[in-house]
C-alpha positions as CSV (number, residue, x, y, z in Angstrom):
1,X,74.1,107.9,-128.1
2,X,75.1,104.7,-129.7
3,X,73.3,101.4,-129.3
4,X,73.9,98.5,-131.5
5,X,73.5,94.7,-130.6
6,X,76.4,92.1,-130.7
7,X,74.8,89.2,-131.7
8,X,77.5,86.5,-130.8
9,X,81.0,85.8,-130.2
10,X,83.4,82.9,-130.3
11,X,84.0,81.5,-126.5
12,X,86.9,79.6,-125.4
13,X,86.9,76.9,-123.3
14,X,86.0,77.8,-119.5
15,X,86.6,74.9,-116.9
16,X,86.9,72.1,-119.3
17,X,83.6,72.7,-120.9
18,X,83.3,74.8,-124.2
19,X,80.4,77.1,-124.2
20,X,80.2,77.7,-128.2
21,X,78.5,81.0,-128.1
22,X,78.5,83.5,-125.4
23,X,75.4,85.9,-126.2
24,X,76.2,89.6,-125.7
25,X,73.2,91.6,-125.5
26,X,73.5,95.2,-126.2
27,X,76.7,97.4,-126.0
28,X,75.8,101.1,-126.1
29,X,78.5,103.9,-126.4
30,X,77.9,107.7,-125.4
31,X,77.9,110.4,-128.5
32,X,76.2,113.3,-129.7
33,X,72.7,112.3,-130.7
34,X,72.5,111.8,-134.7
35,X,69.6,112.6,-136.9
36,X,69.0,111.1,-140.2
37,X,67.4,113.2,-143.0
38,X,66.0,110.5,-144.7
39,X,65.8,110.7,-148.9
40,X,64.8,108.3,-151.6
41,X,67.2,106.2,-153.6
42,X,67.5,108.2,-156.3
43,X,70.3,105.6,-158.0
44,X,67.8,103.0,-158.2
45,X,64.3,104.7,-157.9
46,X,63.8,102.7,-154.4
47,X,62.9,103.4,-151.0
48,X,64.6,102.1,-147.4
49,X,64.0,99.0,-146.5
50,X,63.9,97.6,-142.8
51,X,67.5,96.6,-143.3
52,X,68.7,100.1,-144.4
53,X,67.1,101.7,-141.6
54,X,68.4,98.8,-139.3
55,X,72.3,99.3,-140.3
56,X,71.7,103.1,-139.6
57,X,70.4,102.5,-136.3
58,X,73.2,99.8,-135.9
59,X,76.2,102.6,-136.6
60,X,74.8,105.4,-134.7
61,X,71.3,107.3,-135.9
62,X,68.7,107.6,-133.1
63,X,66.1,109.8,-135.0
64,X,64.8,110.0,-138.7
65,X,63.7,113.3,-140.2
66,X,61.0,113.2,-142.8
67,X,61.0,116.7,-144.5
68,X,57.8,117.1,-145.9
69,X,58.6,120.4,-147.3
70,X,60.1,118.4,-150.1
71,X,58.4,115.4,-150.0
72,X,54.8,114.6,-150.4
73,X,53.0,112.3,-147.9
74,X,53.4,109.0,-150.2
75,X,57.3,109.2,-149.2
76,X,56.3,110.1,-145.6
77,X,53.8,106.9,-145.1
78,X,56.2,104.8,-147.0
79,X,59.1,105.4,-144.4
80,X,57.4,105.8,-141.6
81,X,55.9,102.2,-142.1
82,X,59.4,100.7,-143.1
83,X,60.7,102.6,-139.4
84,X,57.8,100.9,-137.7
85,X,58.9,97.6,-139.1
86,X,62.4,97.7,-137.9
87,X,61.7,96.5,-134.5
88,X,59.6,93.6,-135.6
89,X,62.5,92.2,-137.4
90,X,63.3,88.6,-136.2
91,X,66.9,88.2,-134.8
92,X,68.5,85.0,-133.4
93,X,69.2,86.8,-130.1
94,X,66.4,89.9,-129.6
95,X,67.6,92.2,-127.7
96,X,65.6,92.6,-123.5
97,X,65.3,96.4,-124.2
98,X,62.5,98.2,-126.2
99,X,65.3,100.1,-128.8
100,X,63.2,103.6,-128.9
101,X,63.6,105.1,-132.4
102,X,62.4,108.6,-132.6
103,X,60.5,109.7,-136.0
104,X,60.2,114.0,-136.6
105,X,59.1,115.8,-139.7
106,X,59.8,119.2,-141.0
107,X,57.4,121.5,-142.5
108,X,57.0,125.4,-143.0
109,X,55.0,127.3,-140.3
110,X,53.6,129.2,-144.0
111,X,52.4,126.1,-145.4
112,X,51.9,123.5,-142.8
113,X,50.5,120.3,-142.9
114,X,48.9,117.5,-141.3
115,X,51.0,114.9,-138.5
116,X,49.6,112.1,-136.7
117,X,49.9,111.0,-133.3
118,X,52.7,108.5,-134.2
119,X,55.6,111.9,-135.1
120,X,57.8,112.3,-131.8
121,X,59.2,115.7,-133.2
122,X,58.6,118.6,-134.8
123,X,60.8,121.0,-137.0
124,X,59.0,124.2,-138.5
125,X,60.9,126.2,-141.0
126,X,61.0,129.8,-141.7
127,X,59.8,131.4,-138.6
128,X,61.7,134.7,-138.2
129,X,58.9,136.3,-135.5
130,X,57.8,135.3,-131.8
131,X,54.3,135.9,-133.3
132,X,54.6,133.5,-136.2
133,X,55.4,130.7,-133.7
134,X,52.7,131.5,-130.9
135,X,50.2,131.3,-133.9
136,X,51.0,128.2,-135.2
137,X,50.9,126.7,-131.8
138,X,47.3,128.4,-131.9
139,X,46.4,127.0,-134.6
140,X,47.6,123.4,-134.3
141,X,46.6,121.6,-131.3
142,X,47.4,118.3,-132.4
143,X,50.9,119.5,-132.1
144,X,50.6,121.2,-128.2
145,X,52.0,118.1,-126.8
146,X,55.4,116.9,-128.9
147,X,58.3,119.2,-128.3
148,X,58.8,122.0,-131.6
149,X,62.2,122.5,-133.0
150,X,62.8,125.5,-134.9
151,X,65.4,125.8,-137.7
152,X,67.1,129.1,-138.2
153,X,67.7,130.6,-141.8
154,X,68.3,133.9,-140.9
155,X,70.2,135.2,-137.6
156,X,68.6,138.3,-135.4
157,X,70.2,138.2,-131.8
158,X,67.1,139.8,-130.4
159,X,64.2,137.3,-132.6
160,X,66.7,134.6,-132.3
161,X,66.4,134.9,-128.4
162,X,62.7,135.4,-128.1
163,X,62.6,131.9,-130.6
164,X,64.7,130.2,-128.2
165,X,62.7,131.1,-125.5
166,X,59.6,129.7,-126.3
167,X,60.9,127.1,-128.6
168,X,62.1,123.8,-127.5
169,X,65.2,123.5,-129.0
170,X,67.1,125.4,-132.2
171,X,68.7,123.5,-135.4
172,X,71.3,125.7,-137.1
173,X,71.5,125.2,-140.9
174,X,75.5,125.7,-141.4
175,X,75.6,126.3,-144.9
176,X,73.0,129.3,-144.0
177,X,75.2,130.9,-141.4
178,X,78.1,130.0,-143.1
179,X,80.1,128.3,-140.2
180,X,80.1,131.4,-138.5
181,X,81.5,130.8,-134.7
182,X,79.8,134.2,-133.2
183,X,76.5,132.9,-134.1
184,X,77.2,129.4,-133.4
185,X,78.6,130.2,-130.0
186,X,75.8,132.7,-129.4
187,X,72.6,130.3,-130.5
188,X,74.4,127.6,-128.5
189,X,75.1,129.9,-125.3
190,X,71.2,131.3,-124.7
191,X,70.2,127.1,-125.4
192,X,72.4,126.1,-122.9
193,X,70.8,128.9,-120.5
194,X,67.3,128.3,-121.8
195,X,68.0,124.5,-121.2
196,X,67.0,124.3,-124.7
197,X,68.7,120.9,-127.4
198,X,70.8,123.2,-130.0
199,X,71.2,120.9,-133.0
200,X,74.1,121.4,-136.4
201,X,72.3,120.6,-139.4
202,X,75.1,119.6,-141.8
203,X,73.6,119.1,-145.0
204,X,77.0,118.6,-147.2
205,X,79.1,116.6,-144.6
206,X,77.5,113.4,-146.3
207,X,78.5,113.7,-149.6
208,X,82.0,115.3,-148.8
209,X,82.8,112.1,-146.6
210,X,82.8,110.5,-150.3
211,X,84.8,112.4,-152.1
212,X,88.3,111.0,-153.4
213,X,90.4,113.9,-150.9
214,X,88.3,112.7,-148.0
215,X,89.6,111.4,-144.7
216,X,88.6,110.5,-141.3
217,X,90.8,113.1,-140.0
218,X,88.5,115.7,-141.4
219,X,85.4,114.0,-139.4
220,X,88.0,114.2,-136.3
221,X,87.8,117.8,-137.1
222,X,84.5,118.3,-137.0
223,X,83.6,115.9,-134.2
224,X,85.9,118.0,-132.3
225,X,84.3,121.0,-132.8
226,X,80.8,119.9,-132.2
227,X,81.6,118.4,-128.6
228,X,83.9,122.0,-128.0
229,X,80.7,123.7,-129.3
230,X,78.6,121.3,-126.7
231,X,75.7,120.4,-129.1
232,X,73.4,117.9,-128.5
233,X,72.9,116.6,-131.6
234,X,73.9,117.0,-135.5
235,X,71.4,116.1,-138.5
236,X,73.0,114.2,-141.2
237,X,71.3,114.4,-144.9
238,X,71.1,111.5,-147.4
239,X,73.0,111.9,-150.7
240,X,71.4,111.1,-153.9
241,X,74.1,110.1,-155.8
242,X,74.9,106.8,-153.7
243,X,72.9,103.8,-153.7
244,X,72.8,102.4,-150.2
245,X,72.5,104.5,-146.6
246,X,75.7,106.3,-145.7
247,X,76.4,104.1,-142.6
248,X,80.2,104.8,-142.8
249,X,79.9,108.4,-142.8
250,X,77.5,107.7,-139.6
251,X,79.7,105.6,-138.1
252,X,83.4,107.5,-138.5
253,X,81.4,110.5,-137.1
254,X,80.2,108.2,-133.8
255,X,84.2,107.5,-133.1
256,X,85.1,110.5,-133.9
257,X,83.1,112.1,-131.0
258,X,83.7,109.7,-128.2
259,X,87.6,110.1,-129.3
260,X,86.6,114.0,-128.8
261,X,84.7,113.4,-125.8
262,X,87.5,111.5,-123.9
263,X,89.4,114.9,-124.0
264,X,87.1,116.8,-122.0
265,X,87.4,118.2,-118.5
266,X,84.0,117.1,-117.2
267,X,85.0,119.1,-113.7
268,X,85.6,122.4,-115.9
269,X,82.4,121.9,-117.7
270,X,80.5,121.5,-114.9
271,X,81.8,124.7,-112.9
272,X,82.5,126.6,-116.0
273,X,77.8,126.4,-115.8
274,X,77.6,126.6,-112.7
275,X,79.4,130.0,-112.1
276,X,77.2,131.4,-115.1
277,X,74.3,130.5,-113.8
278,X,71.6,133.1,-112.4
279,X,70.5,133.1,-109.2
280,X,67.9,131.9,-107.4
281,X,67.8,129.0,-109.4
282,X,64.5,126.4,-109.2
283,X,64.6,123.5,-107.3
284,X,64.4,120.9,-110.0
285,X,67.6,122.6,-111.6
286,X,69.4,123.4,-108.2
287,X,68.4,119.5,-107.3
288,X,70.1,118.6,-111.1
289,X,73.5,120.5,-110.5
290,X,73.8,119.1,-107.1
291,X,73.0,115.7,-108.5
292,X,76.2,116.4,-111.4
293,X,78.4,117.7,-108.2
294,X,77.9,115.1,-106.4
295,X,78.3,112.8,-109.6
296,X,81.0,114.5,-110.1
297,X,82.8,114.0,-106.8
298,X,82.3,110.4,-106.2
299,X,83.1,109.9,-109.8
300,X,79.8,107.9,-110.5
301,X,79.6,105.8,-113.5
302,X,75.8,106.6,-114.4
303,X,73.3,108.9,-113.3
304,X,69.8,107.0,-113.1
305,X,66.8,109.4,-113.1
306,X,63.0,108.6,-112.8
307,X,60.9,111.0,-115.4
308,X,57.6,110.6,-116.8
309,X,57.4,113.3,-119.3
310,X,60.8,113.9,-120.0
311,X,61.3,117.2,-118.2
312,X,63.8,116.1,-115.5
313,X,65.6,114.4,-117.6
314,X,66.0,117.6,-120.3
315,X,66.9,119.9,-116.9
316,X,69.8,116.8,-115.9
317,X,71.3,116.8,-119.2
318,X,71.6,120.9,-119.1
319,X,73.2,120.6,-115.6
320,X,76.8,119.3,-116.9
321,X,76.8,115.5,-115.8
322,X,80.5,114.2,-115.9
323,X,78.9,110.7,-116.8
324,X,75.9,109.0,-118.9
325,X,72.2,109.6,-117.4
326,X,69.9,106.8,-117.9
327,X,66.6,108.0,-117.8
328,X,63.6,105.5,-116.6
329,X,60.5,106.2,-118.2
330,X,57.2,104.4,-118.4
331,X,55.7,106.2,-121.5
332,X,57.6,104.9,-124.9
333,X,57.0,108.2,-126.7
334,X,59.0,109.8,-123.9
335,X,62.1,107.6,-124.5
336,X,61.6,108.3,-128.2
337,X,61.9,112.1,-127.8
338,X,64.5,112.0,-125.1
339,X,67.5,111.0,-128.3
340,X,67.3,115.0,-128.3
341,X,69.3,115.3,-125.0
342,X,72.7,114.7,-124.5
343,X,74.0,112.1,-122.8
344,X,70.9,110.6,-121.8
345,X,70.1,107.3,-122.6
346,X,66.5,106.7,-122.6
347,X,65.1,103.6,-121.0
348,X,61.3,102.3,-121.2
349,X,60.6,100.5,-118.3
350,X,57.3,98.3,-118.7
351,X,57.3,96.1,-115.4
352,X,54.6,95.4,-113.5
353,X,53.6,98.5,-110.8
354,X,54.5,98.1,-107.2
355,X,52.3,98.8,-104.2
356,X,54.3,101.6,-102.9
357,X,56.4,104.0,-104.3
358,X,59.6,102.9,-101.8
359,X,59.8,99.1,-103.6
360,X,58.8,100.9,-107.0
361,X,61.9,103.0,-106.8
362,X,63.9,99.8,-105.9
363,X,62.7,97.9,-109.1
364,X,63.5,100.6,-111.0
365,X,66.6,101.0,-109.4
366,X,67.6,97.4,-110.3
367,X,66.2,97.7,-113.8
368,X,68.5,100.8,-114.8
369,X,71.2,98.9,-112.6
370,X,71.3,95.5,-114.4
371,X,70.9,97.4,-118.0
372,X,74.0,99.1,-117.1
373,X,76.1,95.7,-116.2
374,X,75.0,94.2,-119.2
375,X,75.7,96.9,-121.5
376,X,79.2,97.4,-120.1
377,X,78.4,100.8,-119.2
378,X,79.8,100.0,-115.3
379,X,80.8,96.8,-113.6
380,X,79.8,95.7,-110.1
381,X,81.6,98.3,-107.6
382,X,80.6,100.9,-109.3
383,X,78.8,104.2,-108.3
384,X,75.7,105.4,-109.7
385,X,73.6,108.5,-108.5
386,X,70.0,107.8,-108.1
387,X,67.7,110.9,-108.7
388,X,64.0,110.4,-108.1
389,X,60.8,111.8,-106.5
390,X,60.7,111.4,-103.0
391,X,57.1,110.4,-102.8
392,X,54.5,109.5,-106.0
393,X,52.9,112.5,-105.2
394,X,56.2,114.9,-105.8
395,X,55.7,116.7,-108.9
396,X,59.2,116.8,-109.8
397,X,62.9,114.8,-108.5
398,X,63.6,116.7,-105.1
399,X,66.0,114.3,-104.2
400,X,69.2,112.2,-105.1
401,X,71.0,109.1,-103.4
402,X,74.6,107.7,-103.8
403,X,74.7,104.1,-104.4
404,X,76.8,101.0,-105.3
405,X,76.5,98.0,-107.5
406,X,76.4,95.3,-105.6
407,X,79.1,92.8,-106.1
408,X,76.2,90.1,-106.0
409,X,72.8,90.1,-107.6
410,X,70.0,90.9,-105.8
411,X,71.9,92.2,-102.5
């Protein structure tokens, strides 16, 4: 997912009266989630600034890997801060929407090493057994709460399916595998069962996007093949040999995906799951699939969905919706760690509480509604599937509604 701000553009003259600027405030664009192995400066012996981080998120990254198997925690502190900072910076027109920015680190389950509260995501390297895993989790409880990623150097159908299991998500390394489809196709076919992120770690693509044979029709290539393959994200790594963040590379990759994504049979997708699918399926899932069918049928232009933790919102991006799904949270490190999902756009909604849960819905209903008009993600006509809790007290979304934007606000 894509979200950059528009700061201004030139208006013409509208009933006899010229407007100057007509402010624009966000414009988002759906993609494959991108993650940004960030590395120092190497050229000139500097780190990021707010600015470099700031033109990355501008062109397309959504989360920032800090591998602390190679770097020490100077490095980590350093960036982490600068990330922090990037909201704060001072813009002429600030954008309405908290812009969640999702920070993870990457460490070895045989040397591990401290995290604060503040990491959204966690990748452990070279776990090859079910045991290694369950022991680390033992071990760290500070860690029992953020979701754990685990990135594959060796492949082993049956440990690679146990990992995925109690995992929450893979990364593939593709130099490791070697671009192999069988194992591509297989790691990504038990995470889309699972319900687990599956994420291409494509440490070279970087530094082969600036080479003098390079062209964008090669990052058409491999956009194509990621949205065939029906990742949900791809992890970028900084090159040392250039000076400044690789923005273009980020950015040729974003359009080369939606051009991708444009291609797709959404109705294929969705029954091409649904068909695989084992029976008797839970009700938060079965309530997911119908939401996507009915989505599907009405040919809604967003799917709005009320989560707290982040769960329904995994479970509706694994159920093939043919459209974006904003999810409404009130917890900001939940929108952070929901860039791991595709096709959801997170949302932090910080409004006051209602008295009941009936006008709460509604407010949030409108919120997700008017973020979507002013985004350009739908216009006033449109329809939009509404998938919430039927009462406070419902554990879990057991319920959807069809609805349309209204042609005036506020009606």
């Amino acid at each position: 997912m894509v979200w950059w701000v528009h700061k201004y553009k030139q208006n013409h003259c509208k009933f006899g009266v010229y407007f100057g600027l007509d402010v624009t405030v966000d414009r988002i664009v759906q993609t494959i989630n991108i993650m940004f192995d960030c590395l120092p400066l190497v050229a000139d012996n500097n780190f990021y600034d707010t600015y470099d981080i700031q033109a990355l998120l501008t062109t397309g990254v959504n989360i920032f890997n800090i591998d602390r198997t190679v770097h020490d925690g100077y490095f980590y502190e350093k960036v982490k801060g600068i990330i922090k900072n990037t909201n704060e910076i001072c813009e002429c027109y600030p954008s309405s929407y908290y812009r969640p920015i999702g920070l993870s680190v990457t460490m070895s389950v045989l040397e591990p090493v401290d995290i604060d509260n503040e990491v959204d995501i966690l990748i452990l390297k070279n776990v090859m057994k079910k045991e290694q895993f369950l022991e680390f989790r033992k071990q760290n409880k500070n860690s029992a709460s953020m979701p754990i990623l685990l990135m594959l150097a060796k492949f082993n159908v049956e440990d690679t399916n146990e990992l995925i299991k109690i995992s929450d998500g893979i990364i593939l390394d593709m130099i490791t595998i070697n671009f192999i489809d069988e194992v591509c196709d297989n790691v990504t076919e038990q995470c889309k069962k699972a319900g687990k992120p599956v994420i291409y770690l494509m440490p070279k693509l970087a530094e082969e996007y600036y080479e003098p044979y390079a062209a964008d029709r090669q990052i058409l290539t491999t956009a194509t093949q990621l949205v065939d393959k029906g990742v949900d994200g791809v992890m970028l790594v900084d090159s040392n040999e250039l000076t400044k963040p690789p923005t273009e590379i980020v950015l040729s990759l974003v359009k080369g995906i939606w051009i991708a994504e444009n291609d797709v049979q959404v109705d294929e997708v969705y029954y091409k799951q649904s068909f695989e699918m084992d029976i008797p399926v839970l009700p938060p899932l079965s309530t997911a699939m119908a939401a996507s069918l009915g989505a599907l049928k009405v040919g809604a232009k967003a799917i709005i969905i009320m989560t707290v933790s982040g769960k329904s919102a995994r479970m509706m991006s694994f159920a093939a919706p043919p459209c974006t799904v904003l999810a409404i949270t009130t917890r900001k490190e939940t929108a952070r760690r929901l860039h791991l999902y595709r096709k959801v756009v997170p949302l932090f909604y910080d409004k006051g509480r209602a008295q009941n849960w009936h006008q709460e819905w509604r407010n949030r209903v409108d919120f997700g509604t008017d973020f979507g008009l002013k985004t350009g993600l739908f216009c006033t006509g449109a329809k939009l599937v509404v998938l919430a809790p039927s009462e406070e007290s419902t554990g879990y979304c057991d319920g959807f509604q069809i609805v349309a934007v209204p042609f005036i606000c506020n009606e």
